[in-house]
N, C-alpha and C positions, 0 to 999 in steps of 0.2 A: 504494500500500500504506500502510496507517493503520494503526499495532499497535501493541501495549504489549509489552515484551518480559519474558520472565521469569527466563532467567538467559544467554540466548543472541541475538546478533544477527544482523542480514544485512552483509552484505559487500558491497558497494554490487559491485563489481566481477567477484564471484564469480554475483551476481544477475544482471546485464547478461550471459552468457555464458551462464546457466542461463533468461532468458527469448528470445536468440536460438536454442534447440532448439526452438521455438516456429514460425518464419518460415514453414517450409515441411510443416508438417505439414497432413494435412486433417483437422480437429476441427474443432466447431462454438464459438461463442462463448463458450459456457454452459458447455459440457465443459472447454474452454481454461481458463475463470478457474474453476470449481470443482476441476481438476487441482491448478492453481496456489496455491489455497488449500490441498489437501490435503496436499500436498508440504511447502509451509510452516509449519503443525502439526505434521507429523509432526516435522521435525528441529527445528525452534522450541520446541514446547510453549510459546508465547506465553499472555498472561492474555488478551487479546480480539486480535484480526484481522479485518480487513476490506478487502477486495483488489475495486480497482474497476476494469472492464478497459471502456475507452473505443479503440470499434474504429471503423476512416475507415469511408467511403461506399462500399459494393459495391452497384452498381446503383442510387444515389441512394437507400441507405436507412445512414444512419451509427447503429451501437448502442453503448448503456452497458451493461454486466451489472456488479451488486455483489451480493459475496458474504460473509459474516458468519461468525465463529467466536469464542464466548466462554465461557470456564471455568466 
């Protein structure tokens, strides 16, 4: 996660808890990190975000998805 924040931050701690509801769900990668950016707008209202979800190898194909949000 790469942001500028605008009058609110993340909680390094409260994030780590909040991207573990993540583990076991079946969403697709794109949906996962576009959730995640939407999530984080909403209660942020940051000036720019950019959430980059770097996922391992299923089946010998490892993906990047990044996602963009700015004021």
């Amino acid at each position: 996660i790469d942001y500028i924040p605008n009058k609110l931050c993340i909680e390094l701690k409260s994030f780590k808890y909040y991207l573990l509801n993540y583990r076991n769900k079946g969403i697709f990668y794109e949906a996962a990190t576009n959730k995640i950016l939407d999530d984080l707008v909403d209660v942020l209202n940051p000036k720019e975000i950019t959430i980059t979800g770097s996922f391992t190898a299923r089946g010998g194909i490892s993906t990047t998805v990044k996602a963009s949000h700015k004021k």
